[in-house]
N, C-alpha and C positions, 0 to 999 in steps of 0.2 A: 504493500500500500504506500503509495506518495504520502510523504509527510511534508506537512508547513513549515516552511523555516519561519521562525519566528526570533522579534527582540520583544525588549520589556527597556523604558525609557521613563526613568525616575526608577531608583530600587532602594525607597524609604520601607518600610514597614509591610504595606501592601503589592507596592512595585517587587518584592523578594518573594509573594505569595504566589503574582503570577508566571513569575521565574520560574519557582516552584512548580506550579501546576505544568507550566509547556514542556516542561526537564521531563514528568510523568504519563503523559498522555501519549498514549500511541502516537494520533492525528500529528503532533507536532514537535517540531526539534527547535530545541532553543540555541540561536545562533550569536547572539551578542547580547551583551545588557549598556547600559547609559546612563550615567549618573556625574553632575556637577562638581559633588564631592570624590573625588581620582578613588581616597581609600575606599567608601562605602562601594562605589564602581568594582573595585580589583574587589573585595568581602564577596562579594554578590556573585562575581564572576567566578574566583575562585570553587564558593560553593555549589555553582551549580554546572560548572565545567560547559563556561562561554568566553568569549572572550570582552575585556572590557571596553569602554569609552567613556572618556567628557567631552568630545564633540559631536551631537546627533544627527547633523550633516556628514559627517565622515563616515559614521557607521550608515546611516540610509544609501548610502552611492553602493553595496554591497548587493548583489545581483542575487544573494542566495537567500538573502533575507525577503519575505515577501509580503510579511504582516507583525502589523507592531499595536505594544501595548501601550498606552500611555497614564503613566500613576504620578505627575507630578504635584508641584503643587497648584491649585486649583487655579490661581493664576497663571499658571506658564501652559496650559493645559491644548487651550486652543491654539498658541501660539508653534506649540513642540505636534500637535494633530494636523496642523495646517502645514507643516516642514515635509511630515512623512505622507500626507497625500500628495503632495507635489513630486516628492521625489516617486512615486508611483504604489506606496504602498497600502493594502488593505489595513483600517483601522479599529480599534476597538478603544476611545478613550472614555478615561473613569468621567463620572457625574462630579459634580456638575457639568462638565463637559466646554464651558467657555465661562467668562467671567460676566458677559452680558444676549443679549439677543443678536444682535448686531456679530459677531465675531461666531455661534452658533449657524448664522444663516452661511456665512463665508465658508465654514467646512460642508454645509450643506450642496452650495452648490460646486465648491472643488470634486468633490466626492461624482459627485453625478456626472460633473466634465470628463472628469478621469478614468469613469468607470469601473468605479472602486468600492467596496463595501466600507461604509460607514454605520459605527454600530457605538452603543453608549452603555455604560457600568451600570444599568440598573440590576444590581443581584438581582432584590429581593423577589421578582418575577421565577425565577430558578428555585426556589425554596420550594418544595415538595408540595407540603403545605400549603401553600400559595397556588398551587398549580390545584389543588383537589378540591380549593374554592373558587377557582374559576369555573372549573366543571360542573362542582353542585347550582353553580350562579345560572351558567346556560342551560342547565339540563334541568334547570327549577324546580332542585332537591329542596328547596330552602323557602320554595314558595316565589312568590316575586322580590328584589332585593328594594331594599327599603331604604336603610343609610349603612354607613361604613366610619368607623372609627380606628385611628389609630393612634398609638403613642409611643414615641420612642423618645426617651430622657437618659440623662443621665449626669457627672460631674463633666466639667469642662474639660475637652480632653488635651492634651500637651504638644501633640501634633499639630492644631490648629495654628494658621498664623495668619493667611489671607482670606477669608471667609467668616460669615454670619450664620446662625445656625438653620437658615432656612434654605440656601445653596449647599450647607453642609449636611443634613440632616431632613428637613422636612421633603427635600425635595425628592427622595426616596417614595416616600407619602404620595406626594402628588402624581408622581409615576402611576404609580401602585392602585389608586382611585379610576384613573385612566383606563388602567388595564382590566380595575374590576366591573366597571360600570361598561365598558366596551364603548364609550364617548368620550367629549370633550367636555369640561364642565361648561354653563352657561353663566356665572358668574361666581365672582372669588370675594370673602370680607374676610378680613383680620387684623389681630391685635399682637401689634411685634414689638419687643423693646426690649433695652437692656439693663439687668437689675443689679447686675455684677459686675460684668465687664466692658466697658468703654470702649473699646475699639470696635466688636462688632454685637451685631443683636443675638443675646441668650436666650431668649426665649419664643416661642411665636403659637398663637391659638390661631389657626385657619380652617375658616367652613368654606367648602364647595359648591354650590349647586347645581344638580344636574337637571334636564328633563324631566315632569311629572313630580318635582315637589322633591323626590330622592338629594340624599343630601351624604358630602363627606366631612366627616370632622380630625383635623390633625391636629396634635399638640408633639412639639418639640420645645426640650429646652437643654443648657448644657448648669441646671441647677440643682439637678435633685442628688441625692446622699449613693443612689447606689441604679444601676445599666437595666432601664426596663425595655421591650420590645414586643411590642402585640397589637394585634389586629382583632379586631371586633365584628363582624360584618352579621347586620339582623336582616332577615327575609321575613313574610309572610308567614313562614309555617316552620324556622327554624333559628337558631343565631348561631354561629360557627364562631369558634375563637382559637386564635393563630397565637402562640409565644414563637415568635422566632429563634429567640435563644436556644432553647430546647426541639423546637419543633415539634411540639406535641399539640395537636389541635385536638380541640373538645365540639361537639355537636349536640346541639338541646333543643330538643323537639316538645311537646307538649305531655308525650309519654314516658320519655325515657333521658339519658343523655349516654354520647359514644363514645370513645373516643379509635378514631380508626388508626393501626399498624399498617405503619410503610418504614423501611429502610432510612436510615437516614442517609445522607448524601450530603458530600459537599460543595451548596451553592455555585463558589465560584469554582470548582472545576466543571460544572454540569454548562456555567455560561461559556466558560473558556473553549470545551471543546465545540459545542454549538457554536461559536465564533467561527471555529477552524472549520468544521463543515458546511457554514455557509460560504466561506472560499472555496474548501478543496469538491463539493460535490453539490453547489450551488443554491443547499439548501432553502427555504423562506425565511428571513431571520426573526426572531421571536420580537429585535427591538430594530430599530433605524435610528438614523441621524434624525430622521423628524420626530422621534419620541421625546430626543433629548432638546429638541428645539420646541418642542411645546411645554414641555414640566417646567421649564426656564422663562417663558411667556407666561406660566401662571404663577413662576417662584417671585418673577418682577412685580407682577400685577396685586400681588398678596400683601407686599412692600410697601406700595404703592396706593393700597388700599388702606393699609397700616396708618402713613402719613399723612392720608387724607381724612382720615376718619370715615367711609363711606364704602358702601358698595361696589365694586369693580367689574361691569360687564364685560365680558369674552366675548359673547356675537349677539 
């Protein structure tokens, strides 16, 4: 079987996971990594038996490589995504994905000039779990889906340096609402500020609205004592509840409650090789460059709605 040559650009914390993952995966061979800082580059390299770089133009001119990861930080993101579509390669860069709309539309439409798959870090779509309440949603296990709640909190984490926690964290959410609802929401309100930290906003309460009155509620902050992750999602004739951490979903119907065994699995290698089969065998990819260029058209508009005090229509 052809395998993907693949890099990994930025190999912080997460950037070493997807090293990791390409080093294992049949689909793909890990051909170089990229990193600003030369040691954590050679660390990375070292471990995972690639070769290194701190310049991401030098490594792209590399013919064997043919698809790259991008894990920077959240600012250099679009800028390091838009180097290796040009230089011609298939992308997969992490969420946020750009620092504004404007610079998201830019990979958008490189990607399509080029020919190229563009694809965006939304995990939590990958989450098993996640996948088994899309299915009760469409196959109307659950009755008609109602609203959708989720909350991911936690303490400020140390990694953070360019980013708010609505591009760092809610934006996951808003994905996630997308995917479950199978639309665009019709309008976004919220309540963003920072209670802690001064450079960017800790905290954000955002409702959704969709079609028929359905409604999503996210809360993100980076204040609370200890790492929560779950999803809520009520139907007509069920409520399903998602811990991510664990991946243990519960289902409570009127009669009973379930809780259903599946394997567990890890997220980002489930997305990583799907990445690599929608290059090597031209798969349908689960997410586009336009996903990541609407989650960021409702993470602005949230903002936005934040500082106006008011309601934010989408269409």
């Amino acid at each position: 079987m052809k395998q993907l040559g693949t890099a990994v650009i930025g190999t912080g914390f997460w950037g070493r996971n997807h090293a990791r993952i390409f080093k294992e995966l049949e689909e793909t061979e890990l051909m170089a990594v990229c990193d600003v800082d030369a040691e954590r580059a050679k660390a990375a390299a070292k471990q995972f038996s690639a070769k290194p770089y701190t310049n991401a133009g030098k490594m792209l001119k590399r013919k064997d490589i043919e698809a790259v990861s991008i894990c920077t930080w959240s600012a250099n993101l679009a800028k390091e995504a838009l180097k290796a579509l040009k230089a011609g390669k298939h992308v997969l860069v992490e969420k946020p994905m750009a620092t504004n709309v404007k610079q998201a539309e830019k990979l958008l439409e490189t990607a399509e000039k080029e020919g190229l798959h563009l694809t965006v870090g939304f995990l939590m779509r990958f989450i098993p779990g996640v996948r088994h309440i899309k299915k009760a949603i469409e196959n109307k296990i659950i009755g008609e889906l109602v609203c959708a709640t989720a909350k991911r909190v936690s303490q400020w984490p140390e990694r953070i340096g360019d980013v708010g926690v609505v591009k760092d964290l809610a934006i996951h959410d808003i994905d996630l609402m997308r995917y479950l609802f199978g639309e665009d929401p019709v309008a976004v309100y919220a309540k963003i500020g920072s209670m802690k930290h001064r450079k960017f906003e800790d905290y954000a309460q955002i409702m959704l609205t969709f079609e028929g009155g359905r409604s999503g509620f996210i809360e993100s902050n980076w204040l609370t004592p200890y790492k929560t992750r779950m999803l809520v999602v009520t139907g007509s004739e069920a409520i399903m509840k998602l811990d991510y951490i664990t991946q243990e979903l519960t289902i409570e119907d009127a009669k009973e409650t379930v809780q259903p065994r599946y394997p567990w699995q890890e997220p980002l290698k489930l997305e990583l090789r799907h990445f690599a089969n929608c290059v090597l065998k031209r798969e349908k990819p689960l997410i586009t460059g336009m996903d990541g260029l609407k989650a960021l058209q409702i993470a602005e508009a949230a903002l936005k709605s934040s500082a106006k005090g008011r309601v934010i229509k989408l269409r």
